[in-house]
Phi, psi and omega in degrees: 000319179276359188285304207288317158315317176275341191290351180286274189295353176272343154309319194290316216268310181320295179312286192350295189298305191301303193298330172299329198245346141320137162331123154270138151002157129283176179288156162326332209283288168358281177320312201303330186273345194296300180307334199238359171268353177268000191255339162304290140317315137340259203268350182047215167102234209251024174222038123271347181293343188303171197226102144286012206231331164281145195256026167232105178298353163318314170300337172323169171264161186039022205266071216236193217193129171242130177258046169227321180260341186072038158250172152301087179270347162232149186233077195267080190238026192311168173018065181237032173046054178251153185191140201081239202249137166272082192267188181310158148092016188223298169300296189285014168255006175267063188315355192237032156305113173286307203215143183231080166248114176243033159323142167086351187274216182217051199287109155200339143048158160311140171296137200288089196345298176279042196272345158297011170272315198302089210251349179265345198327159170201344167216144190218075183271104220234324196273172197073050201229215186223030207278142181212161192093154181301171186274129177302056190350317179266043154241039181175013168145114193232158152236135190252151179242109180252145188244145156212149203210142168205093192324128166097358198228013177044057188214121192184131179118194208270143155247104160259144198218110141320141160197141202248094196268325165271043194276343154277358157349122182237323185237128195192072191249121178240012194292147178062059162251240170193041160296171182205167168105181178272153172278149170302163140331165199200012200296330212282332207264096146326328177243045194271150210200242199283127176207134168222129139211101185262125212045059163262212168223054156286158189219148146103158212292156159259122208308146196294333181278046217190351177251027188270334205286180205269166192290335190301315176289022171202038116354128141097044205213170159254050199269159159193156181138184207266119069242002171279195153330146167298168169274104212316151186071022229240356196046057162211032160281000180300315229262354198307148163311121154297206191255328192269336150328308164311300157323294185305315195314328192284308158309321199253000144280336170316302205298312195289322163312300186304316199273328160301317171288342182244016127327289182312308147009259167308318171283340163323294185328313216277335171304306170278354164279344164233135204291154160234095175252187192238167161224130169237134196257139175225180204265113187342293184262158183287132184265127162260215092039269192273344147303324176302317178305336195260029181142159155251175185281158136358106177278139167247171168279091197288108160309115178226125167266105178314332144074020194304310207265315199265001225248351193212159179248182174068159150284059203310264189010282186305331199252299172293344185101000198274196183260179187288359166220064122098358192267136203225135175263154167225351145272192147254354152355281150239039142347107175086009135278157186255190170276325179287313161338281181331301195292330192240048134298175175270158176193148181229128213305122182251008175136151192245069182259183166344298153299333174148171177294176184203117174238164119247114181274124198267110147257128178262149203175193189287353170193165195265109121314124186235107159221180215238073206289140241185111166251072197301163183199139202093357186299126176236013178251158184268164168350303169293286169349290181308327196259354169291311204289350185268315190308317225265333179266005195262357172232023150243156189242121176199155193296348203248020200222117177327104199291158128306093195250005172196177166216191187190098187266140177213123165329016099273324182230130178252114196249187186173121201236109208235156175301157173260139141253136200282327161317293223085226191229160183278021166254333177311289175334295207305308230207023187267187170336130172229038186293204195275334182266023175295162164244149204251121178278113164271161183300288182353309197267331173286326160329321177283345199269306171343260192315313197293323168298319190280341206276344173263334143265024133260016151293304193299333189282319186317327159334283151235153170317301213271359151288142189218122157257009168088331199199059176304108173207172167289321189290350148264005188259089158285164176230161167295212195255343175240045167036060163265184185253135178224117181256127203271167133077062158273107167126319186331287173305007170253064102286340205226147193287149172330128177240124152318325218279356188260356152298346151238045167276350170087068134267317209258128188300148192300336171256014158318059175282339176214109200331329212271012184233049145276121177288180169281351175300324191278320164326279200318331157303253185001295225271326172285321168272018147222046159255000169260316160328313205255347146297298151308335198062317170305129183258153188316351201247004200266186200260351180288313192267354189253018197280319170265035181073016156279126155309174172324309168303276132026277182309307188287317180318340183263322171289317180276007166260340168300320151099058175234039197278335194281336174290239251323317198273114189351144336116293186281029193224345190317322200295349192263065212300310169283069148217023167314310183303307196277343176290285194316350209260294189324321186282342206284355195280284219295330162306318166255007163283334165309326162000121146297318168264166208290334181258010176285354211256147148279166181259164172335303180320316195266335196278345152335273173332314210285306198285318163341274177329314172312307238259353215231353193265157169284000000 
């Protein structure tokens, strides 16, 4: 007995002296950005937008935090264009991980084994990828075996020790992949509550501990055992139905089906017959910048119908990720709000464009959230059509370009909910306030906003010929707080019906008749006047640049056949006298992005390089 009491404690006291005695570690925060930057690498998609230059990955978009340990607890990345292989030693080194979503991308390899690290895991949202290969077993119960022997100390043999390394699971969506193989037992996770994995090629019985969940959750699969069909050979063909049994059951479920629908029926009528309406409050006037800073204006009350419940068909929630009234993410952005949130934010009108209003809306929450609301008017496609062409701009990524962070389709209302930038917009800057507190665009900055702009719709076109973004203006060119460029409301015009009116905003190229059939030729206009815009300082509608009845383009074209090119140009760019060469080259860019005809324009591809080149010669 005192033998075995010392061989205890001289074990116990040894690990101790061993573990004490390692290298230390880096901090958790470290291990942690160290992970997610291998996690990075990988897969790109909208985690090229993180800022490597913070040495705290806290900060990242979908990225969360516990600030009393600094680890990393969540990892949130639905529809963020991420593609490939997840690899080892990157996900699964984020040991103080809760929650996991990466839905909606094209992630896809085996599910990554050591995800079995994760021991806080508590949601593991997964479906809607390309992930293939079996469901891993030991990622829900592995047993490790330690033998330990220490010569000379009468001491010697095996500890096997179990670990339910997800055993806080809570959540568990692998639907719509391409697994394949049987699901494991599932016995160990007790506190599992939501699970699918519905359309793989999974095969082969479902494990018993599984069968509380609904049939819905092994749909599209070769499964069987209850909550599906039995399995062959289960010993219950004794038990079979007769035929005329069988009949009665099938009829007299038709009669009870027929008499629920036109139940279900009437009360639909009875529903859509009474108006629900919401209020949301905004702000009388268009806000720039520099209103915000002295103040907002006097909120008034908007009537708006919401249309929540009747306004969209399908389980949109399930099948886009949105919530149960109809609002569908594609970030995290603004993430864990609803549509009722949204409506009765407070918000205030940032403009009345082409397209539909524009507010920004204060969600209150554990901190005020600002995001940037898009109220289309006019939508002229039905339904399946918006939500293909909204899937298709909510996935595309690029560093120069305003993400897509949620929609909301209703029969009175079509929204589209986007990140705030605290800058505004460059027709705000450009053409704002023009007291001793204007902020004043030096050529640097306007050159950085040119290329970052040109480098991003020439992103957009490389999508396809027949991708655009429609509606190229300053009042969409937003910028950050270090006057990058970000460009919005892309995509917009193939949703919304023909406007005349939009020819005459001086943006839109002459041939241009119907908004949702803009080309990229018709871009490249645009995209020229408002490389003359940022030259000029004039905006196309203003009266100063229309005084002989010229649009912009127009208007400089006459001045430089005059040879009178140094008058175009902004009174503040005047000052830069050794950069005279590169304006003049830049505007002459701009004059042949202008072309009346379509095929004289260079295209995106080439005029990027061009503004480089310019922007970078002595």
């Amino acid at each position: 007995m005192f033998l075995q009491f010392s061989n205890r404690h001289f074990l116990k006291h040894l690990l101790c002296i061993f573990f004490f005695l390692l290298p230390a570690a880096k901090s958790d925060r470290d291990a942690d950005r160290a992970a997610l930057l291998r996690f990075r690498d990988a897969v790109l998609g909208r985690t090229l937008q993180w800022n490597l230059s913070d040495p705290s990955p806290c900060s990242w978009r979908g990225v969360s935090c516990d600030d009393a340990t600094d680890r990393v607890t969540e990892l949130r990345l639905p529809g963020s264009g991420l593609a490939g292989e997840i690899p080892i030693n990157s996900i699964g080194s984020l040991t103080g991980l809760v929650s996991l979503s990466l839905r909606g991308n094209s992630l896809s390899g085996p599910l990554p084994s050591d995800l079995s690290s994760c021991t806080e895991l508590q949601r593991l949202i997964l479906h809607e990828n390309q992930f293939s290969g079996e469901i891993p077993e030991t990622l829900f119960a592995l047993s490790n075996l330690v033998r330990l022997s220490f010569a000379g100390n009468g001491f010697s043999g095996e500890i096997s020790t179990g670990f339910n390394y997800l055993s806080k699971l809570r959540t568990l969506y692998l639907e719509n992949n391409h697994l394949t193989g049987s699901i494991p037992d599932l016995n160990n996770l007790s506190g599992l509550r939501k699970f699918n994995v519905s359309y793989n090629n999974l095969t082969g019985s479902i494990p018993s501990s599984l069968n509380s969940f609904s049939s819905n959750s092994f749909l599209g699969n070769s499964l069987c055992n209850s909550p599906l069909a039995s399995c062959a050979g289960d010993g219950n063909d004794g038990n079979k139905l007769s035929a005329g049994t069988i009949a009665g059951i099938v009829i007299g479920s038709v009669i009870g089906l027929i008499l629920i629908l036109v139940v279900l029926f009437f009360l639909w009528r009875n529903c859509s017959n009474q108006t629900n309406s919401r209020q949301v409050e905004v702000s009388q006037s268009q806000v720039t910048p520099r209103d915000m800073e002295r103040g907002s204006p006097k909120p008034i009350l908007v009537r708006e119908y919401s249309g929540v419940r009747n306004g969209y068909s399908g389980d949109v929630g399930t099948v886009h990720g949105g919530g149960d009234d109809g609002l569908v993410f594609f970030g995290d952005g603004v993430g864990g709000i609803g549509l009722e949130e949204l409506l009765r934010a407070s918000a205030e009108v940032l403009g009345k464009g082409t397209f539909g209003s524009t507010y920004k809306a204060y969600l209150e929450g554990e901190g005020e959230v600002v995001v940037v609301v898009k109220r289309l008017r006019n939508v002229c496609v039905g339904e399946r059509e918006f939500r293909e062409k909204v899937d298709g701009l909510g996935k595309l990524v690029h560093e120069n370009l305003v993400p897509l962070n949620a929609y909301y389709y209703g029969r009175e209302e079509k929204l589209l909910v986007y990140d705030c930038f605290n800058m505004g917009s460059l027709s705000a800057l450009l053409h704002g306030n023009g007291g001793a507190d204007r902020v004043v665009l030096t050529w640097e900055i306007r050159t950085k906003i040119a290329f970052e702009v040109a480098l991003c719709i020439e992103y957009l076109h490389s999508q396809a010929p027949n991708i655009s973004h429609g509606n190229i203006r300053s009042s969409n060119i937003l910028l950050t707080d270090s006057y990058g460029a970000r460009v919005s409301e892309h995509g917009i015009s193939q949703l919304v019906s023909s406007n005349s009116t939009l020819n005459l905003n001086g943006y839109c190229a002459p041939e241009v008749t119907d908004t949702r059939k803009i080309s990229q030729k018709a871009d490249v206009y645009s995209f020229g006047v408002l490389l003359l815009e940022l030259l000029t300082g004039r905006a196309p509608t203003d009266a100063l640049s229309n005084e002989e009845g010229l649009d912009l383009p127009r208007w400089v074209e006459s001045v430089v056949q005059e040879k009178r090119a140094i008058e175009v140009f902004d009174p503040e760019l005047l000052r830069y006298r050794n950069k005279e060469d590169q304006m003049i080259r830049l505007l002459n860019l701009g004059t042949h992005c202008t072309s009346r005809h379509p095929d004289k324009r260079p295209s995106m591809v080439e005029v990027a390089p061009q503004i480089k080149v310019i922007c970078t010669s002595r």
